[in-house]
C-alpha positions as CSV (number, residue, x, y, z in Angstrom):
1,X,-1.0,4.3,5.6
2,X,-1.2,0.2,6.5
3,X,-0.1,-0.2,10.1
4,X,1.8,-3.0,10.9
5,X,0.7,-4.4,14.5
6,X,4.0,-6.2,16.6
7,X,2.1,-8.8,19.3
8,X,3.7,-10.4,21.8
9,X,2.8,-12.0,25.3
10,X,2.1,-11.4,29.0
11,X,2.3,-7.4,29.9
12,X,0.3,-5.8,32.7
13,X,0.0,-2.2,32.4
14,X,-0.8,-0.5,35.3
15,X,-0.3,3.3,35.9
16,X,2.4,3.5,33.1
17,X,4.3,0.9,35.1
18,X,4.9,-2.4,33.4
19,X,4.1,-5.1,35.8
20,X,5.9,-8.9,34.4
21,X,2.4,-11.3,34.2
22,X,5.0,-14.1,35.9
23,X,7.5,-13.2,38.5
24,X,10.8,-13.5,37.6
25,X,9.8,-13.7,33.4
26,X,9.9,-10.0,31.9
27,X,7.0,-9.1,30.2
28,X,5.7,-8.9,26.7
29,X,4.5,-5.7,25.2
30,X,2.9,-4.7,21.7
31,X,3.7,-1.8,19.1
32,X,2.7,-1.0,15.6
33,X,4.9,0.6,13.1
34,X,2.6,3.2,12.0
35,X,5.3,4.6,9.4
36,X,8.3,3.5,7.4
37,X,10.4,6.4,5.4
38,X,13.6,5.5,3.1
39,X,16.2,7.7,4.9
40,X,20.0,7.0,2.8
41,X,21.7,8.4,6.4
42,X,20.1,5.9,8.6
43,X,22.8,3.8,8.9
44,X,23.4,4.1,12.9
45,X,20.8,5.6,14.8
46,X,17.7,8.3,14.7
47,X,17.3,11.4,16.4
48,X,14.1,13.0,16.8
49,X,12.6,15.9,18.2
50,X,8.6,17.6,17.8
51,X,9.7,18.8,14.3
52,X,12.3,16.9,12.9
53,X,14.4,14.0,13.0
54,X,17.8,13.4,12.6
55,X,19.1,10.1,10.6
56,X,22.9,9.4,12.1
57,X,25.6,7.8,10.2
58,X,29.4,7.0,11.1
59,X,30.3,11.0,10.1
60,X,27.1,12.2,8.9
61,X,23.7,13.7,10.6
62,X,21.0,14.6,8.4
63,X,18.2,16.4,9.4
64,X,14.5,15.7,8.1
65,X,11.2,17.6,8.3
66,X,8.9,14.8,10.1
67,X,5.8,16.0,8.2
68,X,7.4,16.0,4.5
69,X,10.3,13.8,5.0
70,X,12.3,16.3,3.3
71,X,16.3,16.9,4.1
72,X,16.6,20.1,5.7
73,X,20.0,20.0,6.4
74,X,23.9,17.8,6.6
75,X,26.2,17.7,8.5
76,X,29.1,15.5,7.5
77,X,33.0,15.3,8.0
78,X,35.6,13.3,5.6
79,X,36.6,9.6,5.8
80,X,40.5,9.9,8.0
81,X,39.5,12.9,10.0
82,X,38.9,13.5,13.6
83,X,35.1,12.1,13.1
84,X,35.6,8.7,13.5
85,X,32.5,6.6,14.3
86,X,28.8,8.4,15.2
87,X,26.6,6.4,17.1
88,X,22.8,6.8,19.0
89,X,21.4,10.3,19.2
90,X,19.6,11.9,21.6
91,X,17.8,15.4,21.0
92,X,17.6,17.7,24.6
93,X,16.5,21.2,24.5
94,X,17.5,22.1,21.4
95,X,20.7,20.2,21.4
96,X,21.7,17.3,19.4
97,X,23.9,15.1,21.7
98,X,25.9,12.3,19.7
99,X,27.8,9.7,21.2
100,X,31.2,9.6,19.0
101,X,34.3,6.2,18.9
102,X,36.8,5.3,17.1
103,X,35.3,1.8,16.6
104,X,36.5,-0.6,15.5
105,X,40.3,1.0,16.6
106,X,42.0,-0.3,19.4
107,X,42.4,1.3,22.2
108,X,38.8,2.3,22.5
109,X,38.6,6.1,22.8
110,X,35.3,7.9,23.2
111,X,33.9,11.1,23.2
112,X,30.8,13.2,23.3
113,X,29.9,15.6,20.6
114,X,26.9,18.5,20.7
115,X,25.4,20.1,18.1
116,X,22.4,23.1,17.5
117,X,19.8,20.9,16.2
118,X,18.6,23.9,14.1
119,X,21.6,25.3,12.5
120,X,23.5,21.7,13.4
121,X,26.9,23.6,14.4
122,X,28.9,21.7,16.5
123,X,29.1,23.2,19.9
124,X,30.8,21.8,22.3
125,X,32.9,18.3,23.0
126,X,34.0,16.4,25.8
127,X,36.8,13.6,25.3
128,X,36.4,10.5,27.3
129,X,39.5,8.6,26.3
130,X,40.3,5.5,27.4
131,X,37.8,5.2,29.5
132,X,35.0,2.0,30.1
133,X,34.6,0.7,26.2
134,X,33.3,2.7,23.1
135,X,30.2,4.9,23.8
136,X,27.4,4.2,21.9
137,X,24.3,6.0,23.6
138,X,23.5,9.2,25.9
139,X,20.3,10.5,27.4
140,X,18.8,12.2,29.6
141,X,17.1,10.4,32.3
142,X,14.0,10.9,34.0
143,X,15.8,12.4,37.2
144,X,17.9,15.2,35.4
145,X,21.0,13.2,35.3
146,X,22.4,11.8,31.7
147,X,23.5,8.2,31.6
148,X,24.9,6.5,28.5
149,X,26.8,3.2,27.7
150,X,29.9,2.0,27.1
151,X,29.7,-1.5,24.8
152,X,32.1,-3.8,24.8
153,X,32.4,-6.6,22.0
154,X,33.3,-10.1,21.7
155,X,33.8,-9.6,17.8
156,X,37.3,-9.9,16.4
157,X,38.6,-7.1,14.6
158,X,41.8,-6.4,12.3
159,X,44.8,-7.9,13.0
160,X,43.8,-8.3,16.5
161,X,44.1,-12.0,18.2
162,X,41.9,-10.8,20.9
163,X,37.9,-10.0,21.0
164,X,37.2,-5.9,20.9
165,X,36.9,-5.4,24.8
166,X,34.5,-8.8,26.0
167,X,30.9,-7.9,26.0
168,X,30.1,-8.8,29.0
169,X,32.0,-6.2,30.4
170,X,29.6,-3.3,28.7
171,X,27.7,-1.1,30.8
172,X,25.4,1.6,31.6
173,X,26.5,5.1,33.3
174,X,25.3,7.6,35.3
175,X,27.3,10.9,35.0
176,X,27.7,13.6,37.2
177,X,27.5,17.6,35.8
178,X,30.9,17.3,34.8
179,X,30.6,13.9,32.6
180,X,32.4,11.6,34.8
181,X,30.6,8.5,35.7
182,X,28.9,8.3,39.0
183,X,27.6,5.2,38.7
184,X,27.2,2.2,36.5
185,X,25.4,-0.9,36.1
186,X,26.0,-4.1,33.6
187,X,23.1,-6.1,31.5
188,X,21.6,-9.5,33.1
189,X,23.6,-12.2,30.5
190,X,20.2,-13.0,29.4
191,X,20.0,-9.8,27.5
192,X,23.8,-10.0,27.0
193,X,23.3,-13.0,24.9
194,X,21.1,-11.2,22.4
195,X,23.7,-9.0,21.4
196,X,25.6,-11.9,19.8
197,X,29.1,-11.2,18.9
198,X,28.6,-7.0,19.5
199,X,27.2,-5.1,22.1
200,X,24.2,-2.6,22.8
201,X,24.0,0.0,20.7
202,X,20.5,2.3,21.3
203,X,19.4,3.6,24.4
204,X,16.1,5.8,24.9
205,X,13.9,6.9,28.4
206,X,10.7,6.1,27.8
207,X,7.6,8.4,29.1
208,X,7.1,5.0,31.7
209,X,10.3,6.5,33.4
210,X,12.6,3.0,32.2
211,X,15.2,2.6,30.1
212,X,14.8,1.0,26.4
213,X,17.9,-0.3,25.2
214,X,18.7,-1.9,22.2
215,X,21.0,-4.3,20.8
216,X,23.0,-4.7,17.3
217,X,20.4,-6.6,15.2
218,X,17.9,-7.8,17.0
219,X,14.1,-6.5,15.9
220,X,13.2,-5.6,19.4
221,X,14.0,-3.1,22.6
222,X,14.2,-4.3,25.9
223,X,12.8,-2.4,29.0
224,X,15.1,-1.8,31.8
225,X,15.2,-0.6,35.3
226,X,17.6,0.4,38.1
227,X,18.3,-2.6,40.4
228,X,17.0,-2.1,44.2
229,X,20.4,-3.8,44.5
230,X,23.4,-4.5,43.1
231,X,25.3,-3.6,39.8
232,X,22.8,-5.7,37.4
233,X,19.7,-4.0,35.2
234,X,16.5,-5.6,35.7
235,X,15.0,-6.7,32.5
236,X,11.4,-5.6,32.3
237,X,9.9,-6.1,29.6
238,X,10.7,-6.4,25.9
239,X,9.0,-4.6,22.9
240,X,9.3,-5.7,19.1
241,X,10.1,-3.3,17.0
242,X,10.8,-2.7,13.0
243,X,14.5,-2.5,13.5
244,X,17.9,-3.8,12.9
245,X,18.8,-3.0,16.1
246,X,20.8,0.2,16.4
247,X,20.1,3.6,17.9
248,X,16.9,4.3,19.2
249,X,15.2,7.3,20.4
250,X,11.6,8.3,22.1
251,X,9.7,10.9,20.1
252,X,8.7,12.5,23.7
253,X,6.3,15.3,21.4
254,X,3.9,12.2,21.3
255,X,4.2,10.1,24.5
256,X,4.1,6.4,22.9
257,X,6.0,6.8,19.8
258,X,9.9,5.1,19.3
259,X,11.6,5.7,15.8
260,X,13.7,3.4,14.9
261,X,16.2,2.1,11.6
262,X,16.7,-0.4,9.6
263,X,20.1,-0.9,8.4
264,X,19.8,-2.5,4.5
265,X,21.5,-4.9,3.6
266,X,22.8,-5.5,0.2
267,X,20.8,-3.9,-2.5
268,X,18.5,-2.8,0.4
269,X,17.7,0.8,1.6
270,X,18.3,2.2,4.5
271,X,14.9,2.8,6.2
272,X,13.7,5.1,9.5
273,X,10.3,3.5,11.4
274,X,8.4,5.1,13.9
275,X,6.4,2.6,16.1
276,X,4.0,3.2,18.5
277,X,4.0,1.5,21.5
278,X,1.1,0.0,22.8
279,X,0.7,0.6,26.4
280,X,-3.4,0.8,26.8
281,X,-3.4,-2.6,25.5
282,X,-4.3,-5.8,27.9
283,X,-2.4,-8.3,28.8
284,X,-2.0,-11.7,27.1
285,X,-1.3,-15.2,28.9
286,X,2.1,-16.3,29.2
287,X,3.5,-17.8,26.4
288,X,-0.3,-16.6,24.4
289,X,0.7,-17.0,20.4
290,X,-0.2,-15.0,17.7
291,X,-0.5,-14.9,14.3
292,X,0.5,-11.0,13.7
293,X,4.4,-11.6,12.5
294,X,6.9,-8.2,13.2
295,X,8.1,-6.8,10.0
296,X,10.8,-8.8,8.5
297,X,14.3,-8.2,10.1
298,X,17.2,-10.0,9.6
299,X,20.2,-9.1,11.3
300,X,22.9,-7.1,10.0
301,X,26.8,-7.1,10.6
């Protein structure tokens, strides 16, 4: 299988840790997409755990065998029901855990909804109501806790006058055993501006310990980390990926690998990636060109 290689500029990687070639500039990391399937569910996110992964859309999930590509199993609730809007996926011990909305509805409710990732029974939900914007991601961090995000969006919908929530008021929880937020923390506006008109939709720990968040359309993930300070992410580093944006998640049976989806558009089918990331390669000089292009990714509404 042809692998597609994703270079970029300026990354020092040093222990795991990604160290910014500049201060104050986040670095520039590499990937490769070493695999591209044609996935019809893949319309909002990926799961993905040593064995399987699972393709999200608004009321589906749809579980594949990663060897054969083969559907093993769907889950999937009527248009007008309680399921409303699925987003990113994140696959914990066994357990599918799904952040759920009813975006693009106004007032934003939010809940979280967890299934058996072998039988894909759903097991347990928590409501958040009204609470800090529609929820789009959950994980697990690298401390035990879970943490997710609540976007925000400066996109008008429906007969609304007004923009769905501002997006610069999204932001990133920490939650406590009983899924209250402990903590929370906004985006720099620099990664803010990428999201356009919506708001960030994937998040995924990596095995480096930091965050990888992703926007709407955008072909790329950016690497965060808890500020030493303050209420404001520091941007790390960013990583191209072959995506539309959308949900993310770390395939942590491998250690460097990040599936991914493209959203089609048109005509187009709906595809799931899985790109390696590149972390044993060198660093490049700041603002170092290339003639390797990412895989063609134009953004999607």
């Amino acid at each position: 299988m042809q692998r597609i290689p994703h270079l970029a500029a300026t990354a020092l990687l040093v222990a795991g840790a990604i160290v910014p070639a500049l201060a104050g500039e986040p670095a520039e990391m590499q990937s490769e997409t070493v695999a591209t399937y044609t996935i019809p569910e893949a319309n909002q996110a990926v799961g993905v755990d040593a064995t399987h992964f699972y393709a999200i859309d608004n009321r589906t999930i749809a579980k594949y065998d990663k060897a054969t590509q083969t559907l093993v199993k769907t889950f999937e609730r009527p248009k007008g029901g309680a399921v409303k809007h699925f987003d990113s996926a994140s696959v914990v011990d066994g357990k599918i855990y799904v952040a759920h909305s009813n975006y693009p509805e106004w007032p934003m409710t939010s809940s979280l909804e967890i299934f058996d990732a072998e039988t894909l029974d759903h097991v347990e939900s928590h409501s958040f109501g009204i609470q800090l914007g529609s929820f789009t991601w959950v994980d697990k961090g690298p401390d035990g806790a879970w943490y997710g995000a609540f976007a925000n969006y400066n996109r008008v919908f429906g007969k609304s006058p007004l923009a769905y929530g501002n997006k610069y008021n999204t932001q990133v929880v920490k939650f406590d055993a009983d899924w209250q937020p402990s903590q929370a923390w906004i985006f720099p506006d620099a990664i803010v501006d990428t999201f356009d008109d919506m708001s960030n939709s994937g998040g995924s720990f990596g095995p480096d310990g930091n965050l990888y968040i992703s926007g709407h359309d955008e072909p790329e993930a950016y690497v965060m980390a808890l500020p030493e300070f303050g209420s404001v992410l520091e941007w790390k580093a960013t990583v191209p990926l072959a995506n539309r944006g959308q949900g993310i998640a770390w395939d942590r049976s491998t250690g460097d690998t990040i599936y991914a989806i493209i959203r089609g558009k048109g005509e187009e089918e709906n595809k799931v990636t899985v790109n390696r990331v590149m972390f044993e390669q060198p660093a490049k000089e700041a603002g170092a060109s290339s003639s390797d292009e990412a895989a063609e990714t134009a953004p999607a509404k």
